[in-house]
N, C-alpha and C positions, 0 to 999 in steps of 0.2 A: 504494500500500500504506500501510496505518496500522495502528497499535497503541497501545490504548488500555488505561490501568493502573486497575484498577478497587480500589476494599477492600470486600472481605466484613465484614460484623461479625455476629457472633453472642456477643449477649451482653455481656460485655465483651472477648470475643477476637475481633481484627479478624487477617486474611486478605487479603491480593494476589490478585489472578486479573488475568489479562491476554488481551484482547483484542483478535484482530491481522483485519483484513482485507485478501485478495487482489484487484485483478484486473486486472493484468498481473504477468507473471514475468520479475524484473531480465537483463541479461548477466551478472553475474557468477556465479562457481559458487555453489551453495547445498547439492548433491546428497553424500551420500557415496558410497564406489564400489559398496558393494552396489545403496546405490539408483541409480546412473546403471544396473546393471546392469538392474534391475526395470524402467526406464523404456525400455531400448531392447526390452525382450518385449514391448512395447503394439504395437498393426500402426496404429490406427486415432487420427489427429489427435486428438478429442473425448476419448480415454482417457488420452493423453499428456498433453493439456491438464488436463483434472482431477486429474489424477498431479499433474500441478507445482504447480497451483494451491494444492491442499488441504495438500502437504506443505511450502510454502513457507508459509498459514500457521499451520502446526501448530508449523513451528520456528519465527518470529518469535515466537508467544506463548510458547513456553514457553522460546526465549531472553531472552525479557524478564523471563522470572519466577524465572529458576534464580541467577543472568543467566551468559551464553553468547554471547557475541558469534558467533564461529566458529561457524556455521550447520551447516558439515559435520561437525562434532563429535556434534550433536545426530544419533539414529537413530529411526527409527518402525518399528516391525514390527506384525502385525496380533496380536491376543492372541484368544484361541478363539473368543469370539464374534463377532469382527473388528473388536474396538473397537481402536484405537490405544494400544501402548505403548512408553513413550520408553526408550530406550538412551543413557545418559549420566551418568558419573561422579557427578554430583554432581546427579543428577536426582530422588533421596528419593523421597516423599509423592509427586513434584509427577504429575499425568497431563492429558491433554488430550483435548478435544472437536470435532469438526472437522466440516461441512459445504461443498457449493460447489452451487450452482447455475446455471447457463445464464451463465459466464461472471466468477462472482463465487465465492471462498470466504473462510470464515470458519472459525476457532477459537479457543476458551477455553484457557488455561489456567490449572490452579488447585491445591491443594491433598485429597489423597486423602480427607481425615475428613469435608470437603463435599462431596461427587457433585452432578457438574452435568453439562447436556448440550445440545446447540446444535441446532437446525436450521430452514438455510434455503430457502424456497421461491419459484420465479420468479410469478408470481399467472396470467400469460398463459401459461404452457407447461401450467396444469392442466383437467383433465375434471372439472369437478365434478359431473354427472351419475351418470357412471363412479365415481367415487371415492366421493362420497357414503353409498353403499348399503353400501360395505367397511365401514365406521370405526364402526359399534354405536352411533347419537347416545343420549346418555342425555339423561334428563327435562328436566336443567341447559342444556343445550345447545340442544335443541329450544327452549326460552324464550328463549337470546340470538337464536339463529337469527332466529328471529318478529319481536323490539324491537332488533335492533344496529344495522338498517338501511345492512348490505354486502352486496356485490352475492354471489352464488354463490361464484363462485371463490376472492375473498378470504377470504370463510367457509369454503369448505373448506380453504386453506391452513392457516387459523387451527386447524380442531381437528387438520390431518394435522400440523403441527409439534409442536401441544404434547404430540401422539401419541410423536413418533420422538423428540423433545429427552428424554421419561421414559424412553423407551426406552433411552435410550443412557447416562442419568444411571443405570441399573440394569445397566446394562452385559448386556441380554438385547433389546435390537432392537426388533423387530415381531415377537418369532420367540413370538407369542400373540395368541389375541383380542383386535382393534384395543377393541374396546369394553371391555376391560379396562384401557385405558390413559387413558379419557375422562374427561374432567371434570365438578366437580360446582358450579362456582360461576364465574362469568367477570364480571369488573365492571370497569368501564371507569375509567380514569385517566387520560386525555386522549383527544384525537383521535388514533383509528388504533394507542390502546394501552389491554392490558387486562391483568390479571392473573389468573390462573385456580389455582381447587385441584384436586386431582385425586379422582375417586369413589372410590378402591380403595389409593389411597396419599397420605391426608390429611399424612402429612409430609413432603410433596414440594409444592411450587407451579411457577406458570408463566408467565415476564414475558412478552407477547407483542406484539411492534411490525409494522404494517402500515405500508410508505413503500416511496416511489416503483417501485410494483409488484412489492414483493418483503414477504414476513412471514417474521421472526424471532423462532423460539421457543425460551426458556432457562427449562430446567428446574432448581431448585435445592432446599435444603432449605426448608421451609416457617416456619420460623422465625431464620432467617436474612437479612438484606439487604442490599442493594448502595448504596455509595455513590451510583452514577448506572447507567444505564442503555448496554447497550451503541450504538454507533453504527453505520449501515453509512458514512455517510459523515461 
């Protein structure tokens, strides 16, 4: 597990965000009792496992950022559109962004006046065939598509993240035309990273990292940036 302290600056106003990755879950307790309660309703290993992954680090990050040592202090409940909301005295502003995939999770936490939102994808677990045809490619993307020269999958991960990361920065999902979420510009900044705007929500952008079979999408405000970039390892 790691957890890494990011600053937003916007402007002349600079912002913490922290981000924490999972993928093993310690012996010690982490859980409060409602959630050991929640964890024992799973029947199935894979659900259990995601359960712990994701909530342990939903509270590293956002014990980093409140700061909070005592893990089981920290509460997560789902809020209506089943985005996560933290329960905890001294938790303000602060709200968090949380994915896991095939063994790994990850979350943000950050401050409520920047919406931001995370999501990561295993690059070997997807149909990009399948998935392809869901996600509405707009014009912008059809031309990376053509010259980014990755292979299928990893392009698909790459527009489905920067999909579900706005989605989640809007705190409304997928729960709308994937093609409503696409972007209109994607230029690259190193190998295996690129940044993207979005077609329909030009005040929103999207850092997007491809390494070691996995892509990490974070969606933030458009005029805003990050000291460094997050890590998986």
């Amino acid at each position: 597990m790691s957890v890494q302290s990011l600053l937003l600056r916007h402007g002349r106003i600079e912002q913490r965000v922290c981000f924490a990755v999972v993928d093993a879950v310690p012996a010690e307790e982490f859980l409060s009792e409602r959630e050991q309660a929640q964890l024992g309703e799973y029947k199935f290993a894979k659900k259990k496992q995601d359960f712990l992954f994701g909530r342990l680090a939903a509270k590293s990050a956002i014990g980093a950022l409140i700061p909070e040592r005592d893990l089981r202090r920290i509460e997560i409940r789902a809020g209506e559109q089943g985005q996560p909301l933290i329960q905890h005295p001294q938790a303000g502003s602060a709200e968090v962004t949380v994915s896991h995939s095939h063994g790994i999770a990850v979350a943000l936490a950050y401050t409520a006046a920047y919406p931001m939102g995370i999501d990561l994808e295993t690059v070997s677990a997807v149909s990009a065939g399948t998935i392809m045809d869901k996600l509405g490619i707009s014009a912008a993307e059809q031309a990376w598509l053509a010259a980014a020269g990755v292979d299928d999958a990893t392009a698909c991960c790459v527009l489905w993240t920067a999909r579900e990361a706005l989605g989640k920065a809007l705190k409304v999902g997928l729960d709308r035309p994937l093609g409503a979420l696409s972007l209109n510009e994607i230029c690259a900044v190193g190998d295996g990273s690129w940044i993207g705007r979005y077609l329909n929500y030009p005040q929103c952008q999207c850092l997007i990292q491809a390494r070691g079979g996995r892509v990490l999408s974070l969606a933030m405000p458009g005029n805003a940036e990050l000291n460094a970039w997050p890590r998986l390892k």
